[in-house]
N, C-alpha and C positions, 0 to 999 in steps of 0.2 A: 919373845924375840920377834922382829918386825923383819917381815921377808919381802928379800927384795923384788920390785915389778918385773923386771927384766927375766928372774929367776924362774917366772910362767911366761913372759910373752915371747921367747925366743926360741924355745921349745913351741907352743903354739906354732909361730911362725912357721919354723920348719916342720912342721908335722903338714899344717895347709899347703904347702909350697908340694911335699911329698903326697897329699893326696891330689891336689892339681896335676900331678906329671900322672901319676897312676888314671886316674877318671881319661885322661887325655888318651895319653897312649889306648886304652879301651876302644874310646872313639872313634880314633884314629884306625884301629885294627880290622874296623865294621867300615874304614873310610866313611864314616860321616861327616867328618868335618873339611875334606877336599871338596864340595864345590861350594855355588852361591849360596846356598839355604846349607849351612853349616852345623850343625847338631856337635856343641861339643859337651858333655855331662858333666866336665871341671866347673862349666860356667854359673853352674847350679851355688857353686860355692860364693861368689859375689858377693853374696848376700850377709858372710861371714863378719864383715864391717859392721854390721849391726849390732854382733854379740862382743867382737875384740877389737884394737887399735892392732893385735898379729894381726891379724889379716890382711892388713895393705900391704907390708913386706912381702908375707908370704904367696899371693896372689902374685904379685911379681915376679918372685923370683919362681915360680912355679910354672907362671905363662912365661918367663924368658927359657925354664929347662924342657919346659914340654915344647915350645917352637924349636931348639936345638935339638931334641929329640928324634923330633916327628921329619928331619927333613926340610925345615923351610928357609926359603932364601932370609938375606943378611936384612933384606929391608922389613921383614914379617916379624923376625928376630928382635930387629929394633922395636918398631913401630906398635906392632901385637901387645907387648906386656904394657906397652904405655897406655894403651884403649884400656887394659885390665886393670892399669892403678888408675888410672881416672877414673873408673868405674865404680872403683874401691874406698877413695878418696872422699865421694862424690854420696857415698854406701856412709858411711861412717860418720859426714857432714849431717845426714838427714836421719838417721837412727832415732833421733828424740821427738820427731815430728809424727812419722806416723810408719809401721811396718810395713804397709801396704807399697810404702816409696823407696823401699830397700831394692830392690832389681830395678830401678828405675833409670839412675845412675850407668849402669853396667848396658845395661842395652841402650840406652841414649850413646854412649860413648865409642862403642865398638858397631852401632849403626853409623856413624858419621866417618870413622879413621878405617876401618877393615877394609869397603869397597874401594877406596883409594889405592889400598895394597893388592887388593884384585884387579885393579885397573891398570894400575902402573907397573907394579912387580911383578906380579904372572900373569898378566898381559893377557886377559879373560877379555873378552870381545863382549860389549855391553855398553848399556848408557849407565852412568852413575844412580839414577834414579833406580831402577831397575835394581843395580845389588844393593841400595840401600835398602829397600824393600825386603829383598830374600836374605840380609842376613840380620836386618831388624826380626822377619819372621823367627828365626834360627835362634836370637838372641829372645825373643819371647816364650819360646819353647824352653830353652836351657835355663835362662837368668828368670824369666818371670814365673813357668809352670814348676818345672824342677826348683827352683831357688827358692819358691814359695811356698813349697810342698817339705824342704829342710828347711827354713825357716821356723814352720810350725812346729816339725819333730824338733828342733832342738830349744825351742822355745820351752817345751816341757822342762828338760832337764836343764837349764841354763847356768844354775848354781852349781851342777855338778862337774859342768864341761868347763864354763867358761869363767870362772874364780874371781 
């Protein structure tokens, strides 16, 4: 009997969406992720596009419940999960090309849209250059050292996790 795709990836989905909100909240609890240089350890997950097509859901709806979670206004709310699908999007697109380009994506995307939400919506006193900078650092820290460092762990067992 031939089983259906959906019957793994939607479970995936929400398992990644469920550990997004958990890593977040963590973060959040050490406040690393309220200022410019932003450390959040969901972001590690990014990288998840490379092993599944759950991931892009899940990534979204994971950075839309952890921004509702954590407190953040309506425009962070919006705009935040959108940096994290296009990151994911962007993660998934490049998978066949080369590993090393899996965080690439996710910290290109959430360097360009995040500081705009720091600039506009909480109203953080800066030139935009500047938190592109510190949250590009933030996102090389989370997306490229953590996300590469799960990457390789799950790369081992890939047939076992990701079906």
């Amino acid at each position: 009997m031939k089983r259906n795709k959906y019957a793994t990836l939607i479970p995936q989905a929400a398992m990644i969406a469920a550990l997004y909100v958990v890593l977040t909240l963590v973060a959040s609890a050490f406040g690393l992720d309220r200022y410019a240089v932003q450390l959040r350890f969901s972001e590690a997950l990014t990288i998840l596009p490379f092993f599944t097509p759950a991931a892009i859901p899940g990534l979204y709806a994971g950075c839309l419940l952890a921004n509702l979670l954590t407190g953040c206004i309506i425009w962070d709310v919006i705009f935040g999960p959108v940096a994290t699908l296009l990151g994911a999007v962007g993660t998934y697109l490049l998978r066949r090309h080369s590993k090393w380009l899996a965080p690439l994506p996710a910290i290109v995307s959430n360097t360009l849209i995040i500081p705009f939400i720091l600039i506009y919506a909480y109203h953080f006193e800066g030139a935009l250059p500047y938190f592109m900078v510190t949250v590009g650092l933030g996102e090389i820290a989370s997306c490229g050292l953590l996300g590469m460092i799960l990457l390789f762990t799950l790369e081992k067992h890939r047939g076992r996790i990701f079906s």
